[in-house]
DOTORGU-639993 format. One record per residue: x, y, z of N, C-alpha, C in turn; residue in three letters. Coordinates in steps of 0.02 Angstrom, whole numbers, padded with zeros to 5 digits, always signed. Layout:
XYZXYZXYZALA ...
//
This chain:
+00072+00781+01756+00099+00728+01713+00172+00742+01696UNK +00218+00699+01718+00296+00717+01710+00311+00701+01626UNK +00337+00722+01579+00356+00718+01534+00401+00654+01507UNK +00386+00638+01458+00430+00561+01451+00496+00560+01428UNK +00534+00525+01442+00577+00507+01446+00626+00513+01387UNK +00669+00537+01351+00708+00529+01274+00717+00452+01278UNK +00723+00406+01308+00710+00331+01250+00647+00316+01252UNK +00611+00354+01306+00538+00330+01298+00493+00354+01205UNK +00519+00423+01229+00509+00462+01171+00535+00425+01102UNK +00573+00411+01101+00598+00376+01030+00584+00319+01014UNK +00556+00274+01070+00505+00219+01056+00447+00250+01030UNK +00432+00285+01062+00375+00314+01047+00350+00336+00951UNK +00419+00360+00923+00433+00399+00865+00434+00314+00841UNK +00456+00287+00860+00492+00208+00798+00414+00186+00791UNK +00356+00167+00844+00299+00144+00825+00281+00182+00799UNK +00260+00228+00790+00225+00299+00748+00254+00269+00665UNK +00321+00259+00677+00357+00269+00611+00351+00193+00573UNK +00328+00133+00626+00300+00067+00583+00240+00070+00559UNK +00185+00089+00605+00122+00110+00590+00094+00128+00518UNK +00155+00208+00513+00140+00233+00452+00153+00198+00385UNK +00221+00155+00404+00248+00128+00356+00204+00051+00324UNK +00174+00011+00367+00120-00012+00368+00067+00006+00333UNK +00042+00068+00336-00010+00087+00313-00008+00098+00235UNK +00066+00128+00223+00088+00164+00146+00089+00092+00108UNK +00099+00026+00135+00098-00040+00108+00063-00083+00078UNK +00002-00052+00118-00074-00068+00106-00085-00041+00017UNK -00051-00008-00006-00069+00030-00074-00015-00014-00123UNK +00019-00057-00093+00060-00098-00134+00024-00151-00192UNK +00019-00150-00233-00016-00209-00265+00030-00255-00314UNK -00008-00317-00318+00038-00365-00336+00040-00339-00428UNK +00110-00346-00458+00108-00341-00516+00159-00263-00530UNK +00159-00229-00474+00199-00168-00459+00269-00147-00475UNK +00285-00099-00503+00372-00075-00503+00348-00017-00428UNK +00380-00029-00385+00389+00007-00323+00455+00061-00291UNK +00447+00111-00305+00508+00125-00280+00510+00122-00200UNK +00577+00106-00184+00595+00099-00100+00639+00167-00087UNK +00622+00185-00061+00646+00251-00021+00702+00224+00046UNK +00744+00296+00064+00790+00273+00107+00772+00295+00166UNK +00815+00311+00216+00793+00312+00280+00751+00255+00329UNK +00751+00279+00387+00738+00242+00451+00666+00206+00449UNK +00612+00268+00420+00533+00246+00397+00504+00213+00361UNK +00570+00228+00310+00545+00175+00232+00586+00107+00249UNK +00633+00100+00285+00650+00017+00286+00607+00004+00335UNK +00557+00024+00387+00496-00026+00401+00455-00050+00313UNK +00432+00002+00281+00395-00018+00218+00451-00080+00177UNK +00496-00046+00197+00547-00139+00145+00554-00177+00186UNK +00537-00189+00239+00536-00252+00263+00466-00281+00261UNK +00430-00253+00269+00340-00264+00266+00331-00270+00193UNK +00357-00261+00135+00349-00303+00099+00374-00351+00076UNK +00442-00366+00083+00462-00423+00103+00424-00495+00120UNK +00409-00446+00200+00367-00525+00225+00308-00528+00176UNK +00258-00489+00161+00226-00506+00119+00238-00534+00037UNK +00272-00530+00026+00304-00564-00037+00350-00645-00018UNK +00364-00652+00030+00368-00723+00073+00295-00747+00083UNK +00259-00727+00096+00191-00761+00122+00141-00776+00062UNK +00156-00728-00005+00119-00752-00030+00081-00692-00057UNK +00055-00653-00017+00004-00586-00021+00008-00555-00059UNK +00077-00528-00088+00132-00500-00153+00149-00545-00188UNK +00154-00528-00263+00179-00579-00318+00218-00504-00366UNK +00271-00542-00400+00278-00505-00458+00298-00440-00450UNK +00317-00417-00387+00339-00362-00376+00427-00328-00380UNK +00424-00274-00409+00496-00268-00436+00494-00185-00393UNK +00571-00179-00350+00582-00115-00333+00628-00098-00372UNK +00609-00023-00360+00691+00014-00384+00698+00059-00328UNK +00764+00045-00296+00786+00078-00238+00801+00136-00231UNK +00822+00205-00185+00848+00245-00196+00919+00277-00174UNK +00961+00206-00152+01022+00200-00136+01056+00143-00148UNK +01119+00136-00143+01166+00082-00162+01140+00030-00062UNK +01122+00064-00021+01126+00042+00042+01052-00001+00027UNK +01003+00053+00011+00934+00013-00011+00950-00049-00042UNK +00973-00045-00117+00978-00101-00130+00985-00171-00101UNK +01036-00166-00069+01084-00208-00026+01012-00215+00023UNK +00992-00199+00044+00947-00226+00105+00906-00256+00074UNK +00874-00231+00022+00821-00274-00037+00838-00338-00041UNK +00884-00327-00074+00942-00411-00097+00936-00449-00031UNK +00962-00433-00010+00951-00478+00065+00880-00503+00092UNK +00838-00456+00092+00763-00477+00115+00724-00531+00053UNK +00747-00509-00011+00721-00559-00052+00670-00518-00098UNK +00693-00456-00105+00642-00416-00156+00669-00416-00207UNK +00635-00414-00269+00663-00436-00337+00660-00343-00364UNK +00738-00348-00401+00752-00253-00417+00744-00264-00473UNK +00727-00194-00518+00734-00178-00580+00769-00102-00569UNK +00769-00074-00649+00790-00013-00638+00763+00037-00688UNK +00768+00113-00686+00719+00149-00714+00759+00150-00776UNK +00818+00120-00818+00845+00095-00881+00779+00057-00908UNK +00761+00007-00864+00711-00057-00885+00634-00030-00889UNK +00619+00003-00842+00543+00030-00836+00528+00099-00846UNK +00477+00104-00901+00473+00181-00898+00442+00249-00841UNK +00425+00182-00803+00365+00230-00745+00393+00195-00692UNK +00375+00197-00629+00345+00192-00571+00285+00183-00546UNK +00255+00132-00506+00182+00138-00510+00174+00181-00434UNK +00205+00167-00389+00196+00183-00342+00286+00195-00300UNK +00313+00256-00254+00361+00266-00225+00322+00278-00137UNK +00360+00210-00105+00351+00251-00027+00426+00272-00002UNK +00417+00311+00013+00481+00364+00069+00455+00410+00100UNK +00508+00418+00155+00486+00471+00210+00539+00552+00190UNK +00536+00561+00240+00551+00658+00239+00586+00683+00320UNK +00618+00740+00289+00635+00738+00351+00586+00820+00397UNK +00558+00821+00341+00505+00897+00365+00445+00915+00323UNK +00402+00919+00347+00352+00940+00282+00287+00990+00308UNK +00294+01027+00253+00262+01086+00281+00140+01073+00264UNK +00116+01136+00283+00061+01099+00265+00036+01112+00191UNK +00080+01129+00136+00054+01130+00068+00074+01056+00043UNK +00124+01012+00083+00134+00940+00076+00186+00957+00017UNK +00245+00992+00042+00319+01019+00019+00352+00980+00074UNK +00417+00966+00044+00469+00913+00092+00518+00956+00071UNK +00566+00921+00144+00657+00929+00148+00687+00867+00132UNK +00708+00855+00109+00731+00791+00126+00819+00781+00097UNK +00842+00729+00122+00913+00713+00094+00953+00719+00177UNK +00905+00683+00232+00955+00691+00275+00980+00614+00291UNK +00968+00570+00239+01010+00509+00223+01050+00523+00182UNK +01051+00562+00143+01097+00588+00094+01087+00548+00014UNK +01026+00537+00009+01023+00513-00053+00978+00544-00103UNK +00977+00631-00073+00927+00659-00101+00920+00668-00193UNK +00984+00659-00237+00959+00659-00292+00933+00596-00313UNK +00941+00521-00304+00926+00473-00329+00842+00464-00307UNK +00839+00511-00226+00751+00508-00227+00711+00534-00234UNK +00747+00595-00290+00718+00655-00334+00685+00625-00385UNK +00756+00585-00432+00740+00567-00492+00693+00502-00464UNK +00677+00471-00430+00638+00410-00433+00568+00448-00412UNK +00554+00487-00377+00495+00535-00366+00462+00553-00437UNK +00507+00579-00448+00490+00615-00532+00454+00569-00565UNK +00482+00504-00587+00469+00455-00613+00417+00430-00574UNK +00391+00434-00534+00345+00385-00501+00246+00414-00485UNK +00209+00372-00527+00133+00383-00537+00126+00415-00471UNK +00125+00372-00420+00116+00412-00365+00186+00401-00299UNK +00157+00453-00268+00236+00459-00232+00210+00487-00141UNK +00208+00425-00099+00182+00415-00035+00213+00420+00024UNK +00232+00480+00050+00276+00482+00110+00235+00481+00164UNK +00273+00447+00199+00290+00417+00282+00313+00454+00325UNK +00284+00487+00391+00333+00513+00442+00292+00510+00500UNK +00314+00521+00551+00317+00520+00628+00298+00583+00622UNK +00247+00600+00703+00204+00657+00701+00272+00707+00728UNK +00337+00695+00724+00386+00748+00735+00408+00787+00688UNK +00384+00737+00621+00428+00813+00543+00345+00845+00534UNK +00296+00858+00525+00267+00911+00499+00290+00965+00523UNK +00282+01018+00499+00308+01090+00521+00277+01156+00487UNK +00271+01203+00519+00233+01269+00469+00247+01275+00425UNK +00336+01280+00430+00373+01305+00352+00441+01278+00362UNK +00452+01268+00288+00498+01214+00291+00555+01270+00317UNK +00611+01225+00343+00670+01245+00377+00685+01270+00438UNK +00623+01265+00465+00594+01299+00542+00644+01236+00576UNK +00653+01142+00572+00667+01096+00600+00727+01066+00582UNK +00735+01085+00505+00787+01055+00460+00852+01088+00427UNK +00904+01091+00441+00938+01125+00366+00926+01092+00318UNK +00937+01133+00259+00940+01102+00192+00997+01083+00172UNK +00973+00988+00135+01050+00977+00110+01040+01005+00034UNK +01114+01019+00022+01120+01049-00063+01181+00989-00057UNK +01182+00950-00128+01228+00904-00164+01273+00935-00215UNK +01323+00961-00205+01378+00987-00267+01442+00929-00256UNK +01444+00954-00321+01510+00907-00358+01593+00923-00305UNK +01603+00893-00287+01686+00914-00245+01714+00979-00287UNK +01743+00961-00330+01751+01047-00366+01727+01089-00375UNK +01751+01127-00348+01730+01231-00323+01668+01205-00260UNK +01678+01192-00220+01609+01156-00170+01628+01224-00129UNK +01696+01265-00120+01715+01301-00080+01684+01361-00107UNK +01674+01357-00175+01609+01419-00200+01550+01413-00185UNK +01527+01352-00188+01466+01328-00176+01437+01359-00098UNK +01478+01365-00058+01492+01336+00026+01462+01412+00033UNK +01510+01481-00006+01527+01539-00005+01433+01565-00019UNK +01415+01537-00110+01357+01559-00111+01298+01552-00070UNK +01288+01487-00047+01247+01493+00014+01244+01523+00058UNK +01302+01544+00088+01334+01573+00152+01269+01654+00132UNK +01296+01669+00066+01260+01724+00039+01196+01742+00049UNK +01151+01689+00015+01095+01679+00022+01054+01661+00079UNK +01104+01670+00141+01072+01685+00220+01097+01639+00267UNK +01113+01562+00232+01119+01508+00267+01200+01496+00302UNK +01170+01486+00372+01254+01438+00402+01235+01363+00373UNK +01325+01362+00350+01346+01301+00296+01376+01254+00346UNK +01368+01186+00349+01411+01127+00354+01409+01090+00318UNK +01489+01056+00314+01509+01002+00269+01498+00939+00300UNK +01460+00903+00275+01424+00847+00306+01481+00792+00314UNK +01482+00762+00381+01561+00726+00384+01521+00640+00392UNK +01569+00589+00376+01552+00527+00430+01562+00542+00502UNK +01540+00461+00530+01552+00463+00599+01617+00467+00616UNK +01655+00445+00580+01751+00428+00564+01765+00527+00568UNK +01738+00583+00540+01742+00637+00522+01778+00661+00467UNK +01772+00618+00432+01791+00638+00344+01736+00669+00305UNK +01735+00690+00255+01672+00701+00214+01624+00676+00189UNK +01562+00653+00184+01524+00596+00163+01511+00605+00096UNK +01512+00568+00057+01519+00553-00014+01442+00534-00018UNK +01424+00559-00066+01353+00515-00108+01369+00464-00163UNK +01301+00433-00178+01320+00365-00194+01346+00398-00270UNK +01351+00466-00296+01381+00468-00357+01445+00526-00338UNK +01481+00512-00277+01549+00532-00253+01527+00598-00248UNK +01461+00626-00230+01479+00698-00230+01469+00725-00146UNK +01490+00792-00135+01477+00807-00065+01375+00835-00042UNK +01383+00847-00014+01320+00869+00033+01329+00943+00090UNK +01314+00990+00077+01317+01023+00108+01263+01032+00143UNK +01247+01054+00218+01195+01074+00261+01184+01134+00268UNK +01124+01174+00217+01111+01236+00229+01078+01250+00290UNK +01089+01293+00340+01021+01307+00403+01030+01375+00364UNK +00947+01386+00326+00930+01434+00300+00855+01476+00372UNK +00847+01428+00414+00781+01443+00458+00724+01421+00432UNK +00672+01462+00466+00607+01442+00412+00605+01492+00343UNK +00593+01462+00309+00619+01468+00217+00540+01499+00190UNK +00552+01566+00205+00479+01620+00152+00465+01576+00101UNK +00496+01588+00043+00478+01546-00006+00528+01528-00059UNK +00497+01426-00024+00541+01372-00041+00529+01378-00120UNK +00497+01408-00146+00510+01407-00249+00550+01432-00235UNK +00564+01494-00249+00591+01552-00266+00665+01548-00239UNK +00687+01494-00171+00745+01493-00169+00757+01419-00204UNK +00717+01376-00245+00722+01303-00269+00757+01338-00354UNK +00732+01406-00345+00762+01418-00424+00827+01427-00407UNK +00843+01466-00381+00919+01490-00377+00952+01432-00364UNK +00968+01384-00325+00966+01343-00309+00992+01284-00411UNK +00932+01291-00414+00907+01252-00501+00962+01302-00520UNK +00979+01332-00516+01031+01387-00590+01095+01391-00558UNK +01090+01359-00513+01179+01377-00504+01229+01319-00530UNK +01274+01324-00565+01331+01287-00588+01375+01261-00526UNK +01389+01188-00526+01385+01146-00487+01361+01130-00421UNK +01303+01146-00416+01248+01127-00374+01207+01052-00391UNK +01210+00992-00368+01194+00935-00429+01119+00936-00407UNK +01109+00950-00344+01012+00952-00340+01026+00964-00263UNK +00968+00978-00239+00935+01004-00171+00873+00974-00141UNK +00885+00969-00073+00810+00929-00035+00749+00964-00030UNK +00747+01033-00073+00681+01038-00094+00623+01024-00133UNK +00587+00960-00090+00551+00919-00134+00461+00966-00143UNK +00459+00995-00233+00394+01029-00207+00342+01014-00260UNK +00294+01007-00229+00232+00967-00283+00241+00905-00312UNK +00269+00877-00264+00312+00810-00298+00279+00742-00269UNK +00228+00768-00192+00226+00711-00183+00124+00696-00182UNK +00097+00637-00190+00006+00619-00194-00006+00608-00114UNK +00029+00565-00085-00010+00566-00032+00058+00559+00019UNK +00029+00580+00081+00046+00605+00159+00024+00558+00205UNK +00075+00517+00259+00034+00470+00297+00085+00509+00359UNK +00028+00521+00407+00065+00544+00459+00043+00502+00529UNK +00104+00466+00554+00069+00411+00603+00072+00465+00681UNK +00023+00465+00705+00023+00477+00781+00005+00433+00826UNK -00018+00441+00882-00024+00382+00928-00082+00347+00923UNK -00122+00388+00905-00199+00339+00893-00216+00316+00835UNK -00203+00343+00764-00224+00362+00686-00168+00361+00654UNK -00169+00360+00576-00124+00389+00539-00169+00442+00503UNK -00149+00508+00485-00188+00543+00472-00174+00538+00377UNK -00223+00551+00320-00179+00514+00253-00198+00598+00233UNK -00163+00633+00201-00182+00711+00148-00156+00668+00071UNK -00190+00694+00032-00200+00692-00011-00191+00748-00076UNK -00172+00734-00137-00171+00782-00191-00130+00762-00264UNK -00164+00785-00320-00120+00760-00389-00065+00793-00384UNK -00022+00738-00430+00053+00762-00426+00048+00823-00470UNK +00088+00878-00463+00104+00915-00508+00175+00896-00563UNK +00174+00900-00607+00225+00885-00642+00255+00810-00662UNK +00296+00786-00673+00336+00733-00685+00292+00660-00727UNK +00288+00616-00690+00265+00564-00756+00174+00577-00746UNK 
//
């Protein structure tokens, strides 16, 4: 059997990645504050509800996005926003990941919007990621660097302490090759730390350092796991630890 093809393959990853997103939709109910997650997986889930909120199937449903880009696609499809000023909870958050190990720990922030889909995680009853049978992984960082978000000032300390703590650093650029800004002007650095012994223990250091604004180590954060492969979506399950 000859091996398939890289666009075959990435067709391959995009159905996997509607499938799942499909499936995480099914848990949508009418009457909902929803958060919308960013990336490639979760705008199948905002468009699929969309159409269902055109058809009828959905009523009354209000997102809160987890980017200035989300938004904007919302607005356009016809989803009605609120914001976590207005609502104290979340009933339900779908987003994807860009790695997840099997205690159902994530990387994420390789859209770069990893603190806004921290704090909407946090906030959210339950919190339902999406991925293609290509991010699970033993341990996190085996597939991914880690992004860390610091403030532009002293980022060249920032850059230094990581460097410390094992990891080769990049400064995350546009396609133009400037620096990419987050939606609250700050930078993104790309830790390749490898596969990561243990993701607490470096989530603290991490948590205590002065201008560090947050990190894509998402842990105990999320209820359920939809992992689409070619035949199934497989769903894991578990209570959130912590947050609302």
């Amino acid at each position: 059997m000859t091996a398939p093809t890289p666009s075959r393959q990435a067709e391959r990853l995009e159905r996997q990645k509607l499938v799942a997103a499909e499936r995480a939709v099914e848990f949508v109910e009418s009457g909902m504050v929803v958060g919308l997650g960013a990336g490639s997986t979760a705008a199948f889930a905002l468009r699929r509800i969309a159409e269902l909120l055109r058809q009828g199937q959905l009523h009354a449903v209000a997102g809160i996005p987890c980017s200035n880009e989300v938004g904007d696609a919302a607005r356009r499809l016809g989803i009605p926003l609120t914001t976590l000023q207005d609502c104290a909870a979340i009933d339900l958050t779908i987003d994807g990941a860009d790695e997840v190990d099997p205690e159902l720990n994530l990387i994420k922030g390789g859209g770069g919007c990893l603190l806004h889909e921290k704090i909407v995680a946090q906030a959210s009853r339950r919190e339902i990621i999406i991925v293609d049978a290509s991010k699970p992984s033993p341990r996190l960082g085996t597939k991914w660097a880690l992004p860390v978000e610091v403030i532009p000032f002293g980022s060249g300390s920032q850059r230094r302490f990581l460097e410390e703590l094992g990891a080769k650093v990049t400064i995350r650029q546009t396609a133009s090759g400037r620096a990419y800004k987050t939606d609250e002007g700050n930078l993104i650095l790309d830790a390749a730390f490898g596969p990561i012994a243990d993701p607490f223990a470096l989530a603290r250091e991490l948590d205590a350092r002065t201008g560090i604004v947050e990190h894509g180590l998402f842990l105990g954060m999320i209820t359920d796991l939809l992992v689409a492969g070619d035949d199934a979506v497989q769903h894991s399950s578990r209570p959130k630890v912590g947050g609302v």
